[in-house]
Backbone as ProteinMPNN parsed JSONL, in Angstrom:
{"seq_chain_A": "XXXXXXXXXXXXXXXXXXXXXXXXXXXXXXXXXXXXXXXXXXXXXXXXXXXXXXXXXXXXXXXXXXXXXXXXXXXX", "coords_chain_A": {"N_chain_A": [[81.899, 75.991, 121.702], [80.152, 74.998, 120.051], [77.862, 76.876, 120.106], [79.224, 78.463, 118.905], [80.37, 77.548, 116.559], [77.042, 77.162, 115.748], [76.374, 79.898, 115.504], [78.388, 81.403, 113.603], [77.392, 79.882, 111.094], [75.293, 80.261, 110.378], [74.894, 83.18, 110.271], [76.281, 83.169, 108.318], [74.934, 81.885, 106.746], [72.142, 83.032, 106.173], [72.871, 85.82, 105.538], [74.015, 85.195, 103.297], [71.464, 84.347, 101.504], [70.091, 86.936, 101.853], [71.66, 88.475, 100.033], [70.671, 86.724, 97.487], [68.156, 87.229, 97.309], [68.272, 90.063, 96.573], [70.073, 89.577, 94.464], [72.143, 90.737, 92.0], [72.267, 93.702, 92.618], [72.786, 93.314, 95.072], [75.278, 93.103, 95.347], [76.298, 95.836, 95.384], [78.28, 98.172, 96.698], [78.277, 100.858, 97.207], [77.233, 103.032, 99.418], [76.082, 105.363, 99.202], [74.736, 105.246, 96.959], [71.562, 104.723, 95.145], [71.471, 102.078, 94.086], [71.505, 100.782, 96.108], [70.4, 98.012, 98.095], [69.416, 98.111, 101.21], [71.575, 99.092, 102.16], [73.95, 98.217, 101.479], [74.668, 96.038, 103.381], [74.232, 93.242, 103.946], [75.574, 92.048, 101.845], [78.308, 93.136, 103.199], [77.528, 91.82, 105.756], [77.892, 88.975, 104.804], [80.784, 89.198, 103.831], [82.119, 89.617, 105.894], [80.86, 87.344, 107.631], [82.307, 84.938, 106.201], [85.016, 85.044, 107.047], [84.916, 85.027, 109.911], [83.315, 82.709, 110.153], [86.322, 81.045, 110.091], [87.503, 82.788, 112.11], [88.384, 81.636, 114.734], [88.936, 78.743, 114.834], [87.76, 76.248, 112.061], [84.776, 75.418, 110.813], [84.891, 72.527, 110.428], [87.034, 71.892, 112.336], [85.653, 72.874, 114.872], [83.475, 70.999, 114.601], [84.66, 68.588, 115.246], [85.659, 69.147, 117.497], [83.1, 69.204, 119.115], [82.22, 66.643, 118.517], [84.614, 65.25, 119.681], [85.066, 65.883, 122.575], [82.525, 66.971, 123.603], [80.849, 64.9, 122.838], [82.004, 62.704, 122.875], [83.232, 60.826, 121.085], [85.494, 58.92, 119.429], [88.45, 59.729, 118.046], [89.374, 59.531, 114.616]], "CA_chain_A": [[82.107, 75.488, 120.36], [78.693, 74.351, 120.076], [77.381, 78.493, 120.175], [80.419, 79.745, 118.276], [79.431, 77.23, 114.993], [75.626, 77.237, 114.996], [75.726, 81.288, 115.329], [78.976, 81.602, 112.657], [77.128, 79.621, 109.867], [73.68, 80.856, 110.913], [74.685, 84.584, 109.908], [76.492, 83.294, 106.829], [73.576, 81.467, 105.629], [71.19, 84.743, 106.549], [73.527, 87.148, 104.762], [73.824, 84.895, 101.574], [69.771, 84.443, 101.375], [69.467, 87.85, 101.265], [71.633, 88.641, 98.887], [70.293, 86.081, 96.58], [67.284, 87.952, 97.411], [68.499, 91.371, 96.174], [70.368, 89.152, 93.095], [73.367, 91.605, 91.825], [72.15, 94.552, 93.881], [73.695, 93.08, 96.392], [76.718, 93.639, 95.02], [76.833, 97.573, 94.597], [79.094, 98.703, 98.02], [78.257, 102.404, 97.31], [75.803, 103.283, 100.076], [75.125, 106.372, 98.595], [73.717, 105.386, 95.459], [70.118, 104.724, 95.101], [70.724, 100.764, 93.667], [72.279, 99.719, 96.594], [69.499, 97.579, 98.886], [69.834, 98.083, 102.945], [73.06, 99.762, 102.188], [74.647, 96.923, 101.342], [74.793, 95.271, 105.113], [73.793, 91.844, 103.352], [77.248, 91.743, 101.13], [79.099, 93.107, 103.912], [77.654, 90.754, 106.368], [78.684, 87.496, 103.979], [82.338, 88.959, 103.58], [83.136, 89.277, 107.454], [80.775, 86.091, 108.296], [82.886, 83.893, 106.177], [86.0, 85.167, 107.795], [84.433, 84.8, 111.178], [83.671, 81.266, 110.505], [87.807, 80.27, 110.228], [88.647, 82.943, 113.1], [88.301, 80.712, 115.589], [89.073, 77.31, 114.014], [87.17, 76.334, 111.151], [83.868, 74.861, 111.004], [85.019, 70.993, 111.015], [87.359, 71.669, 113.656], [84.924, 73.209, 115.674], [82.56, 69.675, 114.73], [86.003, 67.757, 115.543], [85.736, 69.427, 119.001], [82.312, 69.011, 119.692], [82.721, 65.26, 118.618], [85.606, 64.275, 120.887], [84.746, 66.638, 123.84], [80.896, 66.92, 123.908], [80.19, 63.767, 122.612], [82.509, 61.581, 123.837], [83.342, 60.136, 120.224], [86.658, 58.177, 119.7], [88.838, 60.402, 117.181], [89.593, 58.649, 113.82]], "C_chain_A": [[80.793, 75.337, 119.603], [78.027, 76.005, 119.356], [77.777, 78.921, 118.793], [80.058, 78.402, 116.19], [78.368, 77.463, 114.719], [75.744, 78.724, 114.598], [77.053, 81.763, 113.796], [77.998, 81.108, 111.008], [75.552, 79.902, 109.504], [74.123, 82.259, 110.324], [75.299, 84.077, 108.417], [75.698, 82.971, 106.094], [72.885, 82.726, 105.655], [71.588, 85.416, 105.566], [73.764, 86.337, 103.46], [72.398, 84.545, 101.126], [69.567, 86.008, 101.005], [70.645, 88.663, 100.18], [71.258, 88.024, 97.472], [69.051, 86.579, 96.292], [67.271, 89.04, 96.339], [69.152, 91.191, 94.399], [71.726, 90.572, 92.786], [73.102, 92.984, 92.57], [72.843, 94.871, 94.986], [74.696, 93.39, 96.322], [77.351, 94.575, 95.417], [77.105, 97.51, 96.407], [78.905, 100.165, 97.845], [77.078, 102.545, 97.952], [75.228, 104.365, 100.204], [74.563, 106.032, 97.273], [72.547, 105.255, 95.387], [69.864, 103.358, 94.643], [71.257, 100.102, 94.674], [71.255, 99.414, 97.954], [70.104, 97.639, 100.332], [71.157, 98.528, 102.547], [74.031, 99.022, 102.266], [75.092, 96.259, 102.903], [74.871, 93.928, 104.555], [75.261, 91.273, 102.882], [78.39, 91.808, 102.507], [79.282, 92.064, 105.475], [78.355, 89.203, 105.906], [80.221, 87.921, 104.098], [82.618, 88.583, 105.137], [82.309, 87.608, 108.082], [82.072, 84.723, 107.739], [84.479, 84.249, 106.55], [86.049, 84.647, 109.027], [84.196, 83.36, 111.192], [85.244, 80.485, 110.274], [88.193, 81.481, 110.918], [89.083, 82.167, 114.073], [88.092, 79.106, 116.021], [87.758, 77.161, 112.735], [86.226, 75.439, 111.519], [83.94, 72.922, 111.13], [86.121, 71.129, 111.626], [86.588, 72.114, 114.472], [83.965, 71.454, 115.94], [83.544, 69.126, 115.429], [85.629, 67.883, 117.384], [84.594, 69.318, 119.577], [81.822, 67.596, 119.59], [83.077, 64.809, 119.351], [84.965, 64.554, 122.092], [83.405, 66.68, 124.077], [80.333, 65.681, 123.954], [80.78, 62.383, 123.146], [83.003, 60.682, 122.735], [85.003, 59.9, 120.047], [87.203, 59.32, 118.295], [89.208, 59.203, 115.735], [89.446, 59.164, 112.525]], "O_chain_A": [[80.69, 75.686, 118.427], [77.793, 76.111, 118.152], [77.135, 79.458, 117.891], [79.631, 78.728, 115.082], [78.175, 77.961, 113.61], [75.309, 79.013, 113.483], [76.552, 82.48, 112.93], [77.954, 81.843, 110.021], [74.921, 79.715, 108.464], [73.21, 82.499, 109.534], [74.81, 84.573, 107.402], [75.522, 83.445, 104.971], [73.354, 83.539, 104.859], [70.8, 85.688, 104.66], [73.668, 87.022, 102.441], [72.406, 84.488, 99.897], [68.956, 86.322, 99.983], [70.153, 89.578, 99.519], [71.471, 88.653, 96.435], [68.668, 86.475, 95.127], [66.487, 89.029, 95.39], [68.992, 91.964, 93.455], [72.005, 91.271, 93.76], [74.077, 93.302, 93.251], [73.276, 95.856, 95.585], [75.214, 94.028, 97.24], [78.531, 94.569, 95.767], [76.35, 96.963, 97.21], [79.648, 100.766, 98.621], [76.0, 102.305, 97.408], [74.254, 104.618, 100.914], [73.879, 106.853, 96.662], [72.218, 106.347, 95.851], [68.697, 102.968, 94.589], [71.566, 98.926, 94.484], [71.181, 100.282, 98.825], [71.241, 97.215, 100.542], [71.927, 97.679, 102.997], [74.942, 99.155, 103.083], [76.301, 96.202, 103.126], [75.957, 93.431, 104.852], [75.9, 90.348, 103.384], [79.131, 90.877, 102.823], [80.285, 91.689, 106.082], [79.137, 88.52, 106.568], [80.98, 87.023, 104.463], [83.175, 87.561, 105.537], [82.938, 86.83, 108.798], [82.585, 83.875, 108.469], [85.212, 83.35, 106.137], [86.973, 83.913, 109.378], [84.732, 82.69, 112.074], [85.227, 79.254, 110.305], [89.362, 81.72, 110.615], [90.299, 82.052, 114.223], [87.501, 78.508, 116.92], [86.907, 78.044, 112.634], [86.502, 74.637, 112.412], [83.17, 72.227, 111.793], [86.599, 69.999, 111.519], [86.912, 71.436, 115.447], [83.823, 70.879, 117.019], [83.241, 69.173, 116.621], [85.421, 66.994, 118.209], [84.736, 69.299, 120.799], [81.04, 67.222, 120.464], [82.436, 63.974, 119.989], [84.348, 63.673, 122.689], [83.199, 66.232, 125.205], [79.526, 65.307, 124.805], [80.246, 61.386, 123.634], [83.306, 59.578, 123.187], [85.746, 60.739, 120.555], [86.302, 59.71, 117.553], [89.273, 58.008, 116.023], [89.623, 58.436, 111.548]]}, "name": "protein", "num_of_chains": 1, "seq": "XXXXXXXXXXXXXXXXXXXXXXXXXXXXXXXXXXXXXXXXXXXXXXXXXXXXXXXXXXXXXXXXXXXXXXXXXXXX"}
């Protein structure tokens, strides 16, 4: 749980930095054109990370679970 959040919101932050980087650039999905930075990887990383963070419960159930179960904290 622990893994599967830090590394889910760890690539979504990453992949929205650099498109803020690139600024509308980022945008363009045609990776033949000539305005589209790293071939758009950046955009396409942000769409599937923020999927990837609610495949496998969502980021405060994941906390939820590393709360009760890791930590030993009373639910409430």
């Amino acid at each position: 749980s622990t893994s599967k959040l830090y590394n889910s919101e760890l690539v979504q932050r990453l992949s929205n930095t650099g498109m803020k980087v690139f600024g509308l650039y980022s945008n363009v999905w045609d990776k033949k054109s000539g305005y589209s930075p790293v071939k758009s990887k950046f955009t396409q990383r942000y769409v599937s990370s923020v999927s990837a963070t609610i495949a496998a419960g969502s980021s405060e159930i994941q906390r939820n679970i590393i709360a009760t179960r890791g930590l030993g904290l009373p639910r409430g």
